[in-house]
C-alpha positions as CSV (number, residue, x, y, z in Angstrom):
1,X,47.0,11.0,1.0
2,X,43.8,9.7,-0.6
3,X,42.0,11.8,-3.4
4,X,38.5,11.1,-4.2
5,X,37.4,12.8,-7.2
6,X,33.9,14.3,-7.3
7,X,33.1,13.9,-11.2
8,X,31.4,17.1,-13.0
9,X,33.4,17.2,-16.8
10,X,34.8,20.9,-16.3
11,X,33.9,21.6,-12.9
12,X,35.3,18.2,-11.6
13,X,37.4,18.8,-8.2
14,X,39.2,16.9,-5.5
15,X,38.6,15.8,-1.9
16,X,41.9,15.3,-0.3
17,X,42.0,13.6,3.0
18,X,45.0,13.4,5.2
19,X,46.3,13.7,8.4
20,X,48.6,17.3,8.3
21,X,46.9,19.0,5.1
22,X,46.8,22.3,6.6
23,X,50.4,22.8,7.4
24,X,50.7,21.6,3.6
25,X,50.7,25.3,2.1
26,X,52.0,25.1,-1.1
27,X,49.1,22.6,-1.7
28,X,46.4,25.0,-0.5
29,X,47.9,27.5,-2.3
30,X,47.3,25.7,-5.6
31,X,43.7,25.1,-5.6
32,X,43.1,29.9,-4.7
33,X,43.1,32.0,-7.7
34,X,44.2,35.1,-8.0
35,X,45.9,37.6,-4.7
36,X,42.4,38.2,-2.9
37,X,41.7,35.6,-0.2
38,X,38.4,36.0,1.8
39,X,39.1,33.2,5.1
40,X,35.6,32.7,6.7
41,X,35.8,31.2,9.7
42,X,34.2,31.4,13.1
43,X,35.3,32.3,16.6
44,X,35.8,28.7,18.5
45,X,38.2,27.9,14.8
46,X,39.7,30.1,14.5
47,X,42.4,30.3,17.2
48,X,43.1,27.2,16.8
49,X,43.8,26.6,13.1
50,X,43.5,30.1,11.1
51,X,47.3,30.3,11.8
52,X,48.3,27.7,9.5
53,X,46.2,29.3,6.5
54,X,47.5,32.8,7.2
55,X,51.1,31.4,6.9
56,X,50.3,29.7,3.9
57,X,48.5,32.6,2.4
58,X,51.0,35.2,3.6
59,X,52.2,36.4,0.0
60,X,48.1,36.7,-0.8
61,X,45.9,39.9,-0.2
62,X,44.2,38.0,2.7
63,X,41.5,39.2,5.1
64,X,39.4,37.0,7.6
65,X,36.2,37.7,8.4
66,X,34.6,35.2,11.4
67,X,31.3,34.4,12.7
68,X,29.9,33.8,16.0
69,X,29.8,30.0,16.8
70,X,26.2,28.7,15.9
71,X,23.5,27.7,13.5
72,X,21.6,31.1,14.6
73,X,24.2,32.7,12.2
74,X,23.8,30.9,9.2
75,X,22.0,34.0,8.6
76,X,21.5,36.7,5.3
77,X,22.8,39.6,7.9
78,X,26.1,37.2,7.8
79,X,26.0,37.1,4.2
80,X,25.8,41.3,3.8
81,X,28.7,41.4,6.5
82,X,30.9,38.6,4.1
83,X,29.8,40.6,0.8
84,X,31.2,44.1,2.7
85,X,34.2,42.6,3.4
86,X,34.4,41.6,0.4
87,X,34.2,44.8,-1.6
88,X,36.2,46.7,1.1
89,X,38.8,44.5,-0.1
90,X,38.3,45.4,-3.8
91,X,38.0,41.6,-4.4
92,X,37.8,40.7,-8.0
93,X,36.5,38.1,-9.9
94,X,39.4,35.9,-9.5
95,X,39.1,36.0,-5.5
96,X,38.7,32.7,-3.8
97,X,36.5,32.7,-0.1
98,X,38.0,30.1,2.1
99,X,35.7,28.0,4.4
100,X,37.2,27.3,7.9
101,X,35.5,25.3,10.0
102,X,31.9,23.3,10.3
103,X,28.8,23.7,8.0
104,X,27.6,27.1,9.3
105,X,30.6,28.3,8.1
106,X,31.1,26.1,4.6
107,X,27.4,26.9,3.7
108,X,27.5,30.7,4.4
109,X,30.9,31.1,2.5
110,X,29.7,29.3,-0.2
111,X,26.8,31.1,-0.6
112,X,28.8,33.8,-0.5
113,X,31.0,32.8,-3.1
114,X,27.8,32.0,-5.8
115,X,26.9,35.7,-5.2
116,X,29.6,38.0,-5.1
117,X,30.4,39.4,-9.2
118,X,28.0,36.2,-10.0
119,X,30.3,33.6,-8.4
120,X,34.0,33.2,-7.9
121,X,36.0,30.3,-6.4
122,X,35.8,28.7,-3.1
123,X,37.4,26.2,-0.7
124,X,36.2,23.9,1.4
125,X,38.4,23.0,4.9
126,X,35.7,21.3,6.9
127,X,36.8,20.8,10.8
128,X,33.9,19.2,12.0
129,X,33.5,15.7,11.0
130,X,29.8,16.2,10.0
131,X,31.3,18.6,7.6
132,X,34.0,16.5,6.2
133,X,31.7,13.7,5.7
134,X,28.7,15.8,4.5
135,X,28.4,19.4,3.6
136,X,31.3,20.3,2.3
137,X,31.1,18.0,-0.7
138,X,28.4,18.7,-3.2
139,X,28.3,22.0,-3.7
140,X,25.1,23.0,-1.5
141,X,25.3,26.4,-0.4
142,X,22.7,28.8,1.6
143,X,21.1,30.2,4.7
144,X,18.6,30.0,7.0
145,X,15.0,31.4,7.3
146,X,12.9,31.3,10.9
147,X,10.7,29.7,8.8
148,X,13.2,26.5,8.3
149,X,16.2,25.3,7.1
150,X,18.2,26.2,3.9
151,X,15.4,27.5,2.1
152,X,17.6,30.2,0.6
153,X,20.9,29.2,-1.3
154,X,22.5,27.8,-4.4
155,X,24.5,24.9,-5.9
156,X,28.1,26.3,-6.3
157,X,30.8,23.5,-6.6
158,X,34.1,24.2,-4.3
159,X,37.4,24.1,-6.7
160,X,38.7,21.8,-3.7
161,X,38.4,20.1,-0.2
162,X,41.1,19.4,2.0
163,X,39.8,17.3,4.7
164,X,42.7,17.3,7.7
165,X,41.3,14.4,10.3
166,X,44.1,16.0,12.7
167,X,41.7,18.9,13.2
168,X,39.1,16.5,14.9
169,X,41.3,16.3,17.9
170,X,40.1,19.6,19.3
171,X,36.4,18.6,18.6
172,X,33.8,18.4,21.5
173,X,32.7,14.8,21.5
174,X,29.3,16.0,21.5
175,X,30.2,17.3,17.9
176,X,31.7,14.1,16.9
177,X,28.7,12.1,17.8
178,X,27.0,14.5,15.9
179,X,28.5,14.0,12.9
180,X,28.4,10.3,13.2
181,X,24.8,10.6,12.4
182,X,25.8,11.7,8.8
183,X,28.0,8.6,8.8
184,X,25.4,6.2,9.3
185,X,23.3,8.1,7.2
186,X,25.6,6.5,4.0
187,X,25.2,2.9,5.8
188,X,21.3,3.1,6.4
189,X,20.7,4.7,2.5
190,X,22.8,2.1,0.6
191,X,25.5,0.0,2.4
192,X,24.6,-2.9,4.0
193,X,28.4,-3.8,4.8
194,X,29.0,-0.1,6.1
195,X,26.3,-1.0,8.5
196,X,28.0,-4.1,9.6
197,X,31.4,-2.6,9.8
198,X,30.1,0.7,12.1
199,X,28.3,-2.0,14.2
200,X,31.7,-3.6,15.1
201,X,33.8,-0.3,15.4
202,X,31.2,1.5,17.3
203,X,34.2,1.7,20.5
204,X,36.5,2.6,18.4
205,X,35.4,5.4,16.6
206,X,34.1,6.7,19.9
207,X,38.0,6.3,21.2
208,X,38.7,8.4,17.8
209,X,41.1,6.1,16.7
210,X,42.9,6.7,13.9
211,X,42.4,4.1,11.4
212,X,38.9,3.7,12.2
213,X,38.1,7.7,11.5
214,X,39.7,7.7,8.5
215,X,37.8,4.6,7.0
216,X,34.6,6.2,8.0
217,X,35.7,9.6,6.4
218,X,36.9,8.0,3.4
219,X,33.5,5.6,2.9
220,X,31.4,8.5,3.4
221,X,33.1,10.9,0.9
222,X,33.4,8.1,-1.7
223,X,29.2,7.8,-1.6
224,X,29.0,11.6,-1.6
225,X,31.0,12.3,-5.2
226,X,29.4,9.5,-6.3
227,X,25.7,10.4,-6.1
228,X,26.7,13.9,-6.3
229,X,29.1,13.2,-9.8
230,X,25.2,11.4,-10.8
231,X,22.5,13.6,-9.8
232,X,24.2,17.4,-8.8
233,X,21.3,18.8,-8.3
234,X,19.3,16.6,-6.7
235,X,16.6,15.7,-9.3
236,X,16.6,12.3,-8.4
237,X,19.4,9.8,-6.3
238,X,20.4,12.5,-4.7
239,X,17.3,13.2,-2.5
240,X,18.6,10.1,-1.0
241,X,20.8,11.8,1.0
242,X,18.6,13.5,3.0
243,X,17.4,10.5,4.7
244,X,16.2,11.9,8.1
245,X,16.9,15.3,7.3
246,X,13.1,16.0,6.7
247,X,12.0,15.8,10.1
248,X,15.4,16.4,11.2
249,X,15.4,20.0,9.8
250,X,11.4,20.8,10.9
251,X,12.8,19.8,14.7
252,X,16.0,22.2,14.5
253,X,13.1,24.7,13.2
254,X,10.6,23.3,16.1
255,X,13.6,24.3,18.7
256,X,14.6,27.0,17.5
257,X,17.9,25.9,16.0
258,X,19.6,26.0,19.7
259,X,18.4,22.9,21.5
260,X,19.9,20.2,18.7
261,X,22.9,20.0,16.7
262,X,22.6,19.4,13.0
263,X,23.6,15.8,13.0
264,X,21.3,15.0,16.7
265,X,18.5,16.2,15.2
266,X,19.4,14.0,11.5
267,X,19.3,10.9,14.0
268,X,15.8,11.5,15.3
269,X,14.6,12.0,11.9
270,X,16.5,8.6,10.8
271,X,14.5,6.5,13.3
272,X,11.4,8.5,12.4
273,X,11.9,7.5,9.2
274,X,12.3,3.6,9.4
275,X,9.4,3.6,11.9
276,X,7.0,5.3,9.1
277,X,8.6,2.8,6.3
278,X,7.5,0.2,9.0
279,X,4.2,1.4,9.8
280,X,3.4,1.6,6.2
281,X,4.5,-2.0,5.4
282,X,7.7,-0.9,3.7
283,X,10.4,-2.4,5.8
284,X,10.7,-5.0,9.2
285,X,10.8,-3.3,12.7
286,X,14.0,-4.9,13.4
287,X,16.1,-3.1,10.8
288,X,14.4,0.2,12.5
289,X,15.4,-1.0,16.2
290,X,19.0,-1.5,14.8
291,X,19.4,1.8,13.2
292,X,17.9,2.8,16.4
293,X,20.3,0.8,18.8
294,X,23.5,2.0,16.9
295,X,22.6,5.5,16.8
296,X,21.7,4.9,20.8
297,X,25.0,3.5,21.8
298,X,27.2,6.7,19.5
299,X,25.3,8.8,22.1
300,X,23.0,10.0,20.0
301,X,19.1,11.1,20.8
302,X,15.9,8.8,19.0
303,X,13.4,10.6,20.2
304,X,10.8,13.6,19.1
305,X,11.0,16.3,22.6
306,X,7.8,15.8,24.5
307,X,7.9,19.2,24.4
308,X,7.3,20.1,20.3
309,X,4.0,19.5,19.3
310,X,4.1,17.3,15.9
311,X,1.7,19.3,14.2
312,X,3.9,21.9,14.2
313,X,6.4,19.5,13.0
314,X,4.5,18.3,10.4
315,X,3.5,22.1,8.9
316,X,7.4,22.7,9.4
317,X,8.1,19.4,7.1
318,X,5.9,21.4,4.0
319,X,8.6,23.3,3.7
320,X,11.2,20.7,2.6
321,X,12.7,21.6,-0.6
322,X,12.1,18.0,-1.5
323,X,8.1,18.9,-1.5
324,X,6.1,19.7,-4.7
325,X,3.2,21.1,-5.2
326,X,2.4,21.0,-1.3
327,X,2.8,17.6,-1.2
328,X,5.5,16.1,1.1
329,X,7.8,13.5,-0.6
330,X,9.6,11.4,1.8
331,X,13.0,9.7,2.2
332,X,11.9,6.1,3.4
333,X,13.2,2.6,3.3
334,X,12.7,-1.1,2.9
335,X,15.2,-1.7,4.9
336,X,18.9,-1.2,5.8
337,X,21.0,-0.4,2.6
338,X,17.5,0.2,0.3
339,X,16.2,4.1,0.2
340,X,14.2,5.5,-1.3
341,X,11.5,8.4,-2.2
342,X,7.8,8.1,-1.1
343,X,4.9,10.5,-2.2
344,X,1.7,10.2,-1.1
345,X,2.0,9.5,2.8
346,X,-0.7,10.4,5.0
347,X,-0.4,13.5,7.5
348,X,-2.4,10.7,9.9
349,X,0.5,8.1,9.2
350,X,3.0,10.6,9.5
351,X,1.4,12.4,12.8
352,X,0.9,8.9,14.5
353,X,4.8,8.4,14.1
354,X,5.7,11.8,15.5
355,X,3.6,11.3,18.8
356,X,4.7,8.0,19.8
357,X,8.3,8.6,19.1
358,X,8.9,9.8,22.7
């Protein structure tokens, strides 16, 4: 069992990783309230691990309510549904919402959870690696608009995570791939090593062996509580993070959040990224090709659609919550390990990347 402790005084919690956590009741029981347990889950999750929880929670008031698999219902129609069930349930302010599965369903519950009586307690049991790696540590919580990403939500801590790798036998291995783009999102931000280490274990990772997940899960989560423990709500390190996720989030937005998973379209913004921090004299074209190779041989896609014009793209970008004042403010680089945030960049510089990243 490894515990990595995300640091906020009061409203410190834990991240527990290990193989087996969910058939580890008495410890899930701990980190609920009071009797009312809301599990949120969705449809492809829940079959296959809801059981465990409801045997866990059986001496709890515990109802389920589950989505439809998807990004398309990360949605405020979902959040009315959760807050229904909620008060058909008569849950009070000591009722804890349990998130089962990916980050649809971690964000939603979340947000959830911040709203309902003003916020009450929730837990986090990502299933996806992209989840276990990412979203469910931090505290970020919303939904989505047609007009992009996340705009609507609110930072609300989980009082735990319990991060089972067992559940990432089930996983698609497009999903997997997917989430490795969060993965080498902690390498290509800040460590240089992390880089070098993914690099050798590409194979192996792939092969989902054991050791070599749980390293990569336990690296990723370690950078996450750190800058999250430093900056919670992202007023400065912490914009880090979302290296690649500004063009990453205008092309889910571009393709109507159905033709790219979270984490493919993270890895298209990653390489459009270092080829703008190259173009503009920041960093070498070699460190861009290697991001660009590794991400290429996890399986993952590099390139902006022919198809999405990147003047939408870029109009989709002002929306970033990282923007001010209309002005887009960039995650770049100097190179691999060495992030950071760039104002000022030209729509010409910007535009010029988009079209000949095909």
């Amino acid at each position: 069992m490894r515990m990595i402790e995300v640091a906020l005084g009061t409203r410190s919690y834990p991240v527990h990783i290990a193989p087996g956590l969910l058939g580890q009741g008495e410890r899930l029981r701990a980190a609920l309230g009071g009797q009312h347990v809301l599990v949120v889950s969705n449809e492809t999750i829940a079959p296959l691990y809801l059981p465990a929880l409801q045997a866990a929670f059986a001496e709890l008031q515990t109802r389920v309510f589950l989505l439809p698999d998807g990004e398309l219902h990360k949605s405020f129609a979902n959040v009315g549904q959760v807050m229904a069930t909620l008060a058909a349930m008569g849950a009070s302010r000591d009722a804890t919402i349990v998130a089962l599965g990916g980050g649809v369903v971690g964000d939603l519950a979340g947000f959830a959870a911040a709203l309902w009586m003003r916020g009450i307690g929730f837990v986090q049991i990502p299933t996806t690696l992209l989840a276990m790696v990412d979203s469910s540590v931090g505290g970020k919580t919303g939904v989505n608009l047609p007009q992009g990403k996340n705009l609507v939500g609110a930072f609300h801590q989980p009082h735990a995570v319990f991060i089972d790798p067992d559940t990432l036998r089930t996983l698609p291995d497009r999903e997997l791939r997917a989430g490795l783009a969060e993965v080498v999102k902690y390498a290509a931000l800040g460590d240089p090593p992390f880089m070098d280490w993914l690099e050798q274990h590409t194979d192996a990772i792939a092969a989902r062996d054991t050791e070599a997940l749980q390293h990569a899960i336990e690296t990723s989560v370690a950078h996450k509580a750190r800058i999250v423990a430093a900056d919670e709500h992202e007023r400065g390190e912490r914009a880090l993070l979302n290296l690649g996720h500004t063009f990453g989030h205008a092309i889910e937005a571009a393709t109507g959040y159905t033709r790219f998973l979270h984490g493919e379209a993270v890895a298209i913004g990653m390489v459009a990224a270092a080829r703008l921090s190259a173009a503009l004299g920041m960093a070498t074209a070699a460190d861009t090709r290697r991001l660009r190779v590794l991400l290429q041989r996890i399986g993952l896609p590099t390139a902006v659609p022919e198809d999405v014009d990147p003047r939408v793209l870029l109009e989709l970008m002002r929306l970033d919550k990282k923007a001010q004042s209309g002005q887009l403010r960039l995650v770049l680089w100097r190179g691999i390990g060495r992030a950071e945030l760039v104002a000022g960049v030209a729509d010409d510089d910007i535009l010029a990347v988009l079209s000949t990243l095909r």
